[in-house]
N, C-alpha and C positions, 0 to 999 in steps of 0.2 A: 637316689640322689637327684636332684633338681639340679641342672648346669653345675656339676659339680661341688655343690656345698649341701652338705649333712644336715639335717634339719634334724634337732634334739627338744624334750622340755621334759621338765621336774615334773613328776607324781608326788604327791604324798600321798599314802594309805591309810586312812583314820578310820575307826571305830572300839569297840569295848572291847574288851580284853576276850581274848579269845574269840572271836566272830572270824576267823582266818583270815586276816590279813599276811601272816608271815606264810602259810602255806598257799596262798595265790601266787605272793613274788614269789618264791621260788620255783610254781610252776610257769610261769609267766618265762622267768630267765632262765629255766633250763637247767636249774644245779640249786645245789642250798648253800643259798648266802646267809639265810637268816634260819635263826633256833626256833624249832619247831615240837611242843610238849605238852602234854596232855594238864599240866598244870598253867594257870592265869598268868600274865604279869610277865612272860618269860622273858620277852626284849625290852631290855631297860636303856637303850640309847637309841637313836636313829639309826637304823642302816639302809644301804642302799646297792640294788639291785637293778642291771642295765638290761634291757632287752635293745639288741641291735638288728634292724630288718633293713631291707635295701632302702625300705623308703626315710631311716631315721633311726635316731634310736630316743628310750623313754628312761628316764632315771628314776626309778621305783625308791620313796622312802620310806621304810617300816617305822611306823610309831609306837611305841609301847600304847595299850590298850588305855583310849578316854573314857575315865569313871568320875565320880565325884565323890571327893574324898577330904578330911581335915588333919591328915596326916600330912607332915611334912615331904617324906620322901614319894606320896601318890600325888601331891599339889608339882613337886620334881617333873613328874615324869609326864604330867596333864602339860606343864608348860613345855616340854618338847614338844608337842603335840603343836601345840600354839604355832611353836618355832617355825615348826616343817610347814605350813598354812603360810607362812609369811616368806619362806624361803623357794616355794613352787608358783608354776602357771596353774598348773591342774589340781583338783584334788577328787580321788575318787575315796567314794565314802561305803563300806561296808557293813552292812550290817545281816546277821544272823538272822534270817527267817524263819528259825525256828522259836526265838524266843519273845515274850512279850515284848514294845520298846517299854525301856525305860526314861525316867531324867533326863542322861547321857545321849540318848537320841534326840529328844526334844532340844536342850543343847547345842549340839553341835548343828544341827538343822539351824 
């Protein structure tokens, strides 16, 4: 702490569905806040996930994975995605180096 005041700021965690974002924050914070499954799609709202260190703490928000899609409920969960963007200072951006990019990388880049 700086003369006594806590210095905090919002994370969002954005990338494709499965590229680990939900198993980062939960290493990141120390416990599982968020659902962690070998199947895509798993987190379908925002959650968030606090790291507190002396110097501050970071509020982690897990986004369901950005894809592009003409489904109703995957256009749903792309605009949370949006939300979390508009709702943070930061945003750190994940992506899977094992796989080709896709769309969704060019995208959100």
């Amino acid at each position: 702490m700086l003369h006594g005041i806590m210095k905090s700021a919002f994370v969002a965690v954005i990338g494709r569905p499965s590229s680990g974002k939900s198993t980062l924050i939960n290493t990141l914070c120390g416990e599982k806040v968020s659902i962690v499954a070998a199947s895509p799609q798993t987190t379908r709202n925002k959650v968030r996930g606090i790291l507190t260190t002396p110097l501050g703490q970071l509020i982690f928000i897990d986004t369901p994975g950005f894809h592009i899609s003409e489904k109703k409920f995957n256009i749903h969960m792309t605009g949370l995605v949006s939300s979390a963007l508009e709702e943070t200072e930061l945003v750190l951006y994940l992506v899977d180096a094992t796989r080709i990019p896709g769309e969704e990388e060019y995208r959100i880049a």
